[in-house]
C-alpha positions as CSV (number, residue, x, y, z in Angstrom):
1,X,111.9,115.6,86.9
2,X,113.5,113.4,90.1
3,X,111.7,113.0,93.6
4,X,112.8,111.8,96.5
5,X,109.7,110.1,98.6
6,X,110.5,108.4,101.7
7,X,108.4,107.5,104.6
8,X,108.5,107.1,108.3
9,X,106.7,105.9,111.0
10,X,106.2,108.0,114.5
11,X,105.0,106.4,117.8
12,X,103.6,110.0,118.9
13,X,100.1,111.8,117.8
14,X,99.7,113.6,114.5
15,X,99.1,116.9,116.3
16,X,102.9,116.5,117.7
17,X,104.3,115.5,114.9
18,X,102.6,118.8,112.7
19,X,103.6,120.8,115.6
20,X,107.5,120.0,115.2
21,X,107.0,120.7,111.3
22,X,105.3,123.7,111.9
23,X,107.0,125.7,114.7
24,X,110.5,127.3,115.2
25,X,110.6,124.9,118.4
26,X,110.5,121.7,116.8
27,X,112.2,122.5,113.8
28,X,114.5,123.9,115.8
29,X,115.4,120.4,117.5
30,X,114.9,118.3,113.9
31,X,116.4,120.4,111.5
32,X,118.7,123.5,112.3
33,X,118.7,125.9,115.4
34,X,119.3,128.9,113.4
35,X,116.0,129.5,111.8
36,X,112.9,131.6,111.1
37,X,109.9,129.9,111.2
38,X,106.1,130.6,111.4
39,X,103.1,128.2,110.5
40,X,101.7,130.8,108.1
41,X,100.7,130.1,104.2
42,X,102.9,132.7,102.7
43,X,105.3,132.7,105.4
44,X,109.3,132.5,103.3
45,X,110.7,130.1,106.9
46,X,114.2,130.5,106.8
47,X,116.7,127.7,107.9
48,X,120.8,128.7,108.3
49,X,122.9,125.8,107.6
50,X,126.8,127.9,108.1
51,X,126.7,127.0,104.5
52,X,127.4,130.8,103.5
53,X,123.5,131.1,102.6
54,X,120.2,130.9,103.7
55,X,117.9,128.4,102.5
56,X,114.7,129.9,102.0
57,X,111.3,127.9,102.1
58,X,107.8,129.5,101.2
59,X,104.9,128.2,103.2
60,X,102.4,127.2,100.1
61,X,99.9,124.9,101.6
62,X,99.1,124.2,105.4
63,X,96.4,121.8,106.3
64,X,96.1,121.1,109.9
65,X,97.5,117.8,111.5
66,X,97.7,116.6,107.7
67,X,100.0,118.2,105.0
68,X,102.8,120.7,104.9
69,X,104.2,122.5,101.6
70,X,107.3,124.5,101.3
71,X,108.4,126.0,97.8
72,X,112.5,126.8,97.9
73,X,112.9,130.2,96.9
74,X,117.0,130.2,97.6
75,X,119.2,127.2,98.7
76,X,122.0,125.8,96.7
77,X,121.1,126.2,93.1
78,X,119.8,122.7,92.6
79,X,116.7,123.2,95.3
80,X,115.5,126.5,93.9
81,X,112.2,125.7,92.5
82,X,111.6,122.7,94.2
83,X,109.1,121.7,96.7
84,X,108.8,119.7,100.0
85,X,106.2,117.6,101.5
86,X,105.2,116.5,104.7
87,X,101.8,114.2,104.5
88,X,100.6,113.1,107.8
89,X,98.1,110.2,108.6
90,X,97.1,108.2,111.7
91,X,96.5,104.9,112.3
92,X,96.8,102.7,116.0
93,X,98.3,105.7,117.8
94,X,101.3,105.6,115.1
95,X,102.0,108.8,112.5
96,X,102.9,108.4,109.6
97,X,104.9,110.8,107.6
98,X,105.6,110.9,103.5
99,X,108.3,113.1,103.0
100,X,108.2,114.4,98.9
101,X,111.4,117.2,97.5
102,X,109.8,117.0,94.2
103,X,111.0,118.9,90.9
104,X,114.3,118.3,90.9
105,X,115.8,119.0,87.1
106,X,118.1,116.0,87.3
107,X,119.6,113.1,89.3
108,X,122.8,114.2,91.2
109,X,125.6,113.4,93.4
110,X,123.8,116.1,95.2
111,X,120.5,114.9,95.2
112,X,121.4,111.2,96.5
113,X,123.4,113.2,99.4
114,X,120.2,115.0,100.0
115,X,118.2,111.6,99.8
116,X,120.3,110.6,103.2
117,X,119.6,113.7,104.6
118,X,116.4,114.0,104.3
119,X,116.4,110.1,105.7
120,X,118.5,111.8,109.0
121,X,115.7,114.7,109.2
122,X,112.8,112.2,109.6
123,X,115.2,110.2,112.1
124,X,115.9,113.1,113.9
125,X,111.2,113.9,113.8
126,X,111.5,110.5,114.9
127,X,113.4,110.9,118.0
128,X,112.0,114.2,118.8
129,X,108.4,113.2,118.5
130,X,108.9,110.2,120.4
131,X,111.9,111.5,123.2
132,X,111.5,114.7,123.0
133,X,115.4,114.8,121.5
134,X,115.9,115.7,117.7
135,X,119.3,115.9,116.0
136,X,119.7,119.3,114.8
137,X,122.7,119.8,112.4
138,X,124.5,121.8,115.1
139,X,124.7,118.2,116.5
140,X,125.8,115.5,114.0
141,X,128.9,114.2,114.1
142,X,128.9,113.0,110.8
């Protein structure tokens, strides 16, 4: 099984940065404005992409101010059945966040283009956390 792991570093307090990965508001300004969200273990969130679906992640684990797990239940076929990460830790005012989409069945043209993207979400936490201005994909230019 592939993983992608990356890791970024956020001037901004843990509770801010688990409040942007946890709430419709934040996710709203990092991820996609068309979604369903609530910081619930159980909760299916539900992010709209104008891909023709709906990707469809199951809250599985919420720890407060530290961890965040999502299982995809429906995406594009190559995320069903995997799972995201967020792992928060603080140290000198600065958060740090380990991004994991583990379980992937094999290494893809699809999978190193969701490797950028997943490096332009924790850009866009970045921004957000620490400008209060994210770069939702209704946004990007690219």
């Amino acid at each position: 099984m592939e993983s992608i792991e990356q890791v970024n570093y956020i001037k901004a307090p843990i509770e801010t940065v688990y409040q942007a990965l946890t709430s419709e508001e934040g996710l709203g300004e990092v991820w996609t404005r068309k979604l369903k969200v609530k910081p619930e273990v159980g909760f299916v969130n539900e992010f709209d992409f104008d891909e023709g679906y709906i990707t469809k992640m199951k809250t599985i684990e919420l720890e407060d101010n530290a961890k965040i797990v999502w299982e995809c239940i429906a995406s594009d076929k190559e995320w069903v059945g995997t799972t995201i990460s967020f792992e928060l830790s603080e140290k000198d005012n600065v958060t740090s966040v380990v991004l994991k989409h583990s379980n992937w069945r094999e290494l893809t043209e699809f999978y190193q283009w969701c490797n950028y993207n997943w490096a332009m979400f924790l850009f866009s936490l970045k921004t957000y956390c620490e400008n209060q201005k994210g770069l939702p994909y209704q946004e990007r230019k690219f």
